[in-house]
Residue frames relative to the residue before (quaternion, step in Angstrom):
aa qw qx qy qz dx dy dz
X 1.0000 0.0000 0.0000 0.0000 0.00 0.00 0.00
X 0.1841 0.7771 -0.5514 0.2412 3.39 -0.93 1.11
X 0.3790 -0.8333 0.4022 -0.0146 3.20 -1.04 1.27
X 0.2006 -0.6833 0.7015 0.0277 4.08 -0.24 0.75
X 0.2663 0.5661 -0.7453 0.2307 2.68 -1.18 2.23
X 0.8666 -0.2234 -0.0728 0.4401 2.90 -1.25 1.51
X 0.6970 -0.4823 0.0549 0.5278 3.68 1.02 1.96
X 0.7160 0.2763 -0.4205 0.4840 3.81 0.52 0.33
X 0.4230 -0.7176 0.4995 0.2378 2.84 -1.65 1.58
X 0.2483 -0.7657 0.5741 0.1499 3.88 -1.10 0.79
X 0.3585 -0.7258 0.5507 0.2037 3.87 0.15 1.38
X 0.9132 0.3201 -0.2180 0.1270 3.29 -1.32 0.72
X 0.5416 0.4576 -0.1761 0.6828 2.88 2.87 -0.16
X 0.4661 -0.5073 0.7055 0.1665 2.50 -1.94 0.82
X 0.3179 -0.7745 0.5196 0.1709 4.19 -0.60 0.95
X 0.1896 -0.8596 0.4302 0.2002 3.23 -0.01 0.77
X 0.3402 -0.8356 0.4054 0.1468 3.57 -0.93 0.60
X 0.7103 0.2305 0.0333 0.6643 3.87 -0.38 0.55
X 0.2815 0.8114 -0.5053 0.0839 3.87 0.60 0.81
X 0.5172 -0.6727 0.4308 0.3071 3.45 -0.58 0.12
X 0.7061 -0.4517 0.2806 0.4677 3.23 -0.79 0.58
X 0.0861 -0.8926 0.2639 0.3552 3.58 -0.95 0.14
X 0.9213 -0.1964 0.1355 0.3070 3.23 -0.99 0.33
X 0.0396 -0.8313 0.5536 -0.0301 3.93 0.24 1.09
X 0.4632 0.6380 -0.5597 0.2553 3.76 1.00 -0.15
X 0.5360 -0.6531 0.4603 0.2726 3.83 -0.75 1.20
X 0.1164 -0.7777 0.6114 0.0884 3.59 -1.51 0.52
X 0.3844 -0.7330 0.4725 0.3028 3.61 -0.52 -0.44
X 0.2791 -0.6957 0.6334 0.1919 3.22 -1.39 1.19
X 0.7731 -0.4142 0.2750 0.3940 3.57 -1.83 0.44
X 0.7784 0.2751 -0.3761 0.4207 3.99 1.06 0.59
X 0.5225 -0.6859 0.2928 0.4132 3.27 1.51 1.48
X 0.4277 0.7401 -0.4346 0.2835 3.49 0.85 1.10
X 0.3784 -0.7344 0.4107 0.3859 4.11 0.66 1.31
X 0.1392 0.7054 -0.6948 0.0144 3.82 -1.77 0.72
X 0.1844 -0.6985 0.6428 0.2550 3.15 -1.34 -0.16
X 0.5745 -0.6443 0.3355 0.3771 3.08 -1.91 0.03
X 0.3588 0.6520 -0.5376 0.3964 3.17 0.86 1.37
X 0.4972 0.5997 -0.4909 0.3900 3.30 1.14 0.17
X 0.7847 0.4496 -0.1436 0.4018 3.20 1.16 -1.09
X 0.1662 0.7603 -0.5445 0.3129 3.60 1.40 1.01
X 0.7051 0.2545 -0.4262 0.5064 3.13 -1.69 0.93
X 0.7747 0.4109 -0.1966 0.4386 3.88 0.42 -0.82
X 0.2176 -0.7730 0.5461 0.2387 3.83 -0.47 0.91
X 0.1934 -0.8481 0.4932 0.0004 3.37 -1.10 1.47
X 0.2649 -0.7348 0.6079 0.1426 3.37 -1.23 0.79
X 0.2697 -0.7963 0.5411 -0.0189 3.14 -0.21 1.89
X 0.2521 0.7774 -0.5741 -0.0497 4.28 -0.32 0.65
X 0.2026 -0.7694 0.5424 0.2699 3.33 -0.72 0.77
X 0.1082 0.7974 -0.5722 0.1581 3.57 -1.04 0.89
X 0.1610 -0.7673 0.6150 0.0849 3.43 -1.36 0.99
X 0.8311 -0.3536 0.2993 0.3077 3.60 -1.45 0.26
X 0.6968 0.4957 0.1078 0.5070 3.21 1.08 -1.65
X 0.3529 0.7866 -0.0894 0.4987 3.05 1.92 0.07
X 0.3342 0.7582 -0.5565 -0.0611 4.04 1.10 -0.27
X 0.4688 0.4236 -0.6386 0.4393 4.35 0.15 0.72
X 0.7109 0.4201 -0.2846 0.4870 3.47 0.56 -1.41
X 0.6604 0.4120 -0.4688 0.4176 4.03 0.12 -0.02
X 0.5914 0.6052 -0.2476 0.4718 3.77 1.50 -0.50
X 0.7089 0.3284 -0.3218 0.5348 3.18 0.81 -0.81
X 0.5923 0.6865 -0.4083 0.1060 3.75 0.38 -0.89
X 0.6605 0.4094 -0.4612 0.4283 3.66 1.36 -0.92
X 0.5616 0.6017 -0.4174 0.3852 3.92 0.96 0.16
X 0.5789 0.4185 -0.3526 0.6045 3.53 1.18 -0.27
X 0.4625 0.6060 -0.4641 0.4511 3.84 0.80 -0.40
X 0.7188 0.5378 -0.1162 0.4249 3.28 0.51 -1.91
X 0.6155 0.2692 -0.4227 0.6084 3.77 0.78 -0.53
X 0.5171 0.6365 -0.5046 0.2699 3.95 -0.10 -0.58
X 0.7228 0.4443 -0.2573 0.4626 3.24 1.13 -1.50
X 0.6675 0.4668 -0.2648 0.5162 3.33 0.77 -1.51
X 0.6933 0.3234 -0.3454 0.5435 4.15 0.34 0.31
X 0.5694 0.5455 -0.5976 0.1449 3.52 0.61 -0.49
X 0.4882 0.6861 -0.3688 0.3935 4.18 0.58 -0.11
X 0.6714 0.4925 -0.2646 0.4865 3.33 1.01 -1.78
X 0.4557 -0.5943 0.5850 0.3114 3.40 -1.86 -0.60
X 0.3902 0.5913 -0.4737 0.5231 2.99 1.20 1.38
X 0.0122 0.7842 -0.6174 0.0608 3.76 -1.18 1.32
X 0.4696 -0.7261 0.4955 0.0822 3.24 -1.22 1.34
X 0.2220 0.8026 -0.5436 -0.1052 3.23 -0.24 0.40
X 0.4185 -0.6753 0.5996 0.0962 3.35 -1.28 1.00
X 0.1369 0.8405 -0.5241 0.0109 3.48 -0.06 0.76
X 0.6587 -0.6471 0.3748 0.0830 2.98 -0.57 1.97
X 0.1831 -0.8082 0.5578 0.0456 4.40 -0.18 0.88
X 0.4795 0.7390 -0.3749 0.2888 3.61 1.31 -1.12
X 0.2505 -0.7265 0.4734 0.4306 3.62 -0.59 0.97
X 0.8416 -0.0796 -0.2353 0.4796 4.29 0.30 0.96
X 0.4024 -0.8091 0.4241 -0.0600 1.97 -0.02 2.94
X 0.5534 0.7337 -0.1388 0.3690 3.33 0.91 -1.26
X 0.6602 0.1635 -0.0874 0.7278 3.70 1.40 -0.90
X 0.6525 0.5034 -0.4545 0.3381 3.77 0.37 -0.27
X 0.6999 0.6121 -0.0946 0.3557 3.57 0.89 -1.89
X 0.6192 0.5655 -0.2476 0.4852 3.23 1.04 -0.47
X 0.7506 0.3219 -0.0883 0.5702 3.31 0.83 -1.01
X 0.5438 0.5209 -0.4668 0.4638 3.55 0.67 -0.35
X 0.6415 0.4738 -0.3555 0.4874 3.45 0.86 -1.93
X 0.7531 0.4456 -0.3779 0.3025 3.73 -0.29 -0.97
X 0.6882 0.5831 -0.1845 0.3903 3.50 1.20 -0.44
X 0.6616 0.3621 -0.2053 0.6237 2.89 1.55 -0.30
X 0.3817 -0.7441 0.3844 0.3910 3.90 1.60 0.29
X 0.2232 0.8427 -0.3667 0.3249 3.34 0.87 0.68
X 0.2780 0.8899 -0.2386 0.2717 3.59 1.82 0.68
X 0.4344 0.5588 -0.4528 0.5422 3.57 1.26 0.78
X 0.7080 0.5125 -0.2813 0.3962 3.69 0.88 -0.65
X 0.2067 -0.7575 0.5661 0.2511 3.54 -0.69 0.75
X 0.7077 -0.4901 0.3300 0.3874 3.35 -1.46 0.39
X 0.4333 0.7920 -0.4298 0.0131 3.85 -1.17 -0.39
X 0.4488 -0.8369 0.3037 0.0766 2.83 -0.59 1.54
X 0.1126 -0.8206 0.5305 0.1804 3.76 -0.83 -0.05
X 0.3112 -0.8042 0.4172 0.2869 3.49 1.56 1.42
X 0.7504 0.5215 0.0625 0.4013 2.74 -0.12 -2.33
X 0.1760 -0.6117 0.6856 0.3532 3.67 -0.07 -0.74
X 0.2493 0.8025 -0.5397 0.0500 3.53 0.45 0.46
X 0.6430 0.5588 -0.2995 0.4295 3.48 1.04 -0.99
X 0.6411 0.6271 -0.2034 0.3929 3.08 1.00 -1.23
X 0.5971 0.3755 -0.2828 0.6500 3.85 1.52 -0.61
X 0.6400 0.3970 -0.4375 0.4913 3.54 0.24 -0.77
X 0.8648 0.0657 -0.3078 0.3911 3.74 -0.02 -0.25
X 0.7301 -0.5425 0.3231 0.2610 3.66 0.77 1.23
X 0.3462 0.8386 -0.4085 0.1006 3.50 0.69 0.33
X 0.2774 -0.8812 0.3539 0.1461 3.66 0.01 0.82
X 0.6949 -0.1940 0.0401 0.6912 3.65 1.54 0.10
X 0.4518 -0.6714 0.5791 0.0985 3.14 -1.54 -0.05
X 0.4176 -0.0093 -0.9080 0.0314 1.50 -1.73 2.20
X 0.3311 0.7808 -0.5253 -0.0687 3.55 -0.41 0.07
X 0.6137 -0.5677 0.5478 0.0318 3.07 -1.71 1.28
X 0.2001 0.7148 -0.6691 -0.0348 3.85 -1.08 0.36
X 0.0946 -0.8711 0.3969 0.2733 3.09 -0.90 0.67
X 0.2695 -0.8159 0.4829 0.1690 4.03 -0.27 0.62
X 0.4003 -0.7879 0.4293 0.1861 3.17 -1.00 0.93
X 0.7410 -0.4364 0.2218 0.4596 3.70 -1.25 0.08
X 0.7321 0.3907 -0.2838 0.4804 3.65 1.25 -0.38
X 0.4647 -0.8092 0.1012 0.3448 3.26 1.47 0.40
X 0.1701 -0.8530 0.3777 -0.3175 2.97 1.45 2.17
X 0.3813 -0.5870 0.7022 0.1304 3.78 -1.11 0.45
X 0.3008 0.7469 -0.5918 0.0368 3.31 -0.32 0.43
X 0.7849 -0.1743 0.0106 0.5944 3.79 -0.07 0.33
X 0.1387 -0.6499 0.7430 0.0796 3.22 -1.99 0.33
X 0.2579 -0.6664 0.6960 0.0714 3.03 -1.87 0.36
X 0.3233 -0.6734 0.6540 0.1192 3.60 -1.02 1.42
X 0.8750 0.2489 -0.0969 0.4037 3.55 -0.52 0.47
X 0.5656 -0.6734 0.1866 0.4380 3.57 -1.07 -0.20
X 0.2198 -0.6087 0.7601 0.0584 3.72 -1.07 0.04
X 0.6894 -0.4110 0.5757 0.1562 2.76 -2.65 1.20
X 0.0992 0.8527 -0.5064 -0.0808 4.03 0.18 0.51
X 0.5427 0.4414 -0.3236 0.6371 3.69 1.73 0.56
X 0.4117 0.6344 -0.6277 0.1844 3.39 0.77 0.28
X 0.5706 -0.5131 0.4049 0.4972 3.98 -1.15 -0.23
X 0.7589 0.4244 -0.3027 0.3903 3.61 0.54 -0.74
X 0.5185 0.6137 -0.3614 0.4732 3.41 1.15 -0.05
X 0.6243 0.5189 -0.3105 0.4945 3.59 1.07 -1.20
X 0.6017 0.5658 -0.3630 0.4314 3.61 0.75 -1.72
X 0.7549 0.3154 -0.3846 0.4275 3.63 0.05 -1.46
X 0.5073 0.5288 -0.5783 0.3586 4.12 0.62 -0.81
X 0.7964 0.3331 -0.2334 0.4475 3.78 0.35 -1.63
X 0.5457 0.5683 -0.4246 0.4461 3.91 0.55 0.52
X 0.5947 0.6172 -0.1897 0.4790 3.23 1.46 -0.81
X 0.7131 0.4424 -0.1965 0.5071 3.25 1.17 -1.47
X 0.7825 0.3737 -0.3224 0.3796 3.46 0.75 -0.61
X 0.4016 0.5672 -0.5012 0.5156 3.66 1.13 0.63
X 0.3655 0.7855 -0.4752 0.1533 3.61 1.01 -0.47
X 0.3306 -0.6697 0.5084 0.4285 3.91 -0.24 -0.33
X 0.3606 -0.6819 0.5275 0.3560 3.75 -0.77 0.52
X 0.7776 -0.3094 0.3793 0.3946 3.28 -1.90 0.48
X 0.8930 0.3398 -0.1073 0.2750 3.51 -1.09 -0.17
């Protein structure tokens, strides 16, 4: 399974077509401070939603670790968004316990994000582009440190339009 977006192929998604607007319902970062993923415009993001209790989503996670590092340079940000019903006190410690230390906290209080973008179980993955685009998801897990996965993440970013 693999996706063609805007000529680079992105292993592991399904490309979505005709997306809806996305999602502004607020979330929390690791100092219980509310954002959205409009903060993260300009930067192509890998949106997974996952909880503790989770055994796909505890499997995939040192691989999302692994892209964190291998992107932390790029203009590409992972976000792990935490499902626990107190994500905030759970995530932190889970992540640190499992040496998992490339990931940054973030919370999904509310499951709000998680209704606003329909999510039907867990793990699932969306990825959003630099202009803050839907472009493909993934229901379950996936290699998220594979090499061709990174390449298309950092192929993606550099089609980005520049500032100005």
């Amino acid at each position: 399974m693999a996706a063609e977006i805007n000529g680079v192929t992105v292993p592991f998604m399904v490309k979505v077509t005709n997306p809806d607007p996305l999602p502004q319902e607020p979330f929390l970062n690791a100092d219980g401070e509310e954002i959205t993923l409009a903060d993260f415009e300009g930067q192509v993001v890998v949106l997974n939603f996952w909880a503790t209790w989770c055994a796909p989503c505890v499997k995939e996670m040192p691989d999302l670790d692994a892209l964190a590092e291998a992107t932390a340079d790029d203009p590409i940000t992972v976000i792990a968004l935490n499902e626990d019903r107190k994500p905030l006190e759970v995530a932190p410690a889970w992540l640190r316990e499992q040496g998992l230390d490339h990931l940054e906290v973030f919370a999904d209080q509310r499951q709000g994000l998680a209704r606003a973008f329909q999510i039907r179980g867990m793990p699932t993955t969306v990825l959003i582009g630099p202009e803050g685009e839907k472009l493909a998801y993934r229901e379950g897990i996936a290699e998220w440190a594979d090499p061709d996965f990174i390449a298309a993440l950092r192929k993606l970013a550099e089609r980005a339009p520049a500032d100005g």
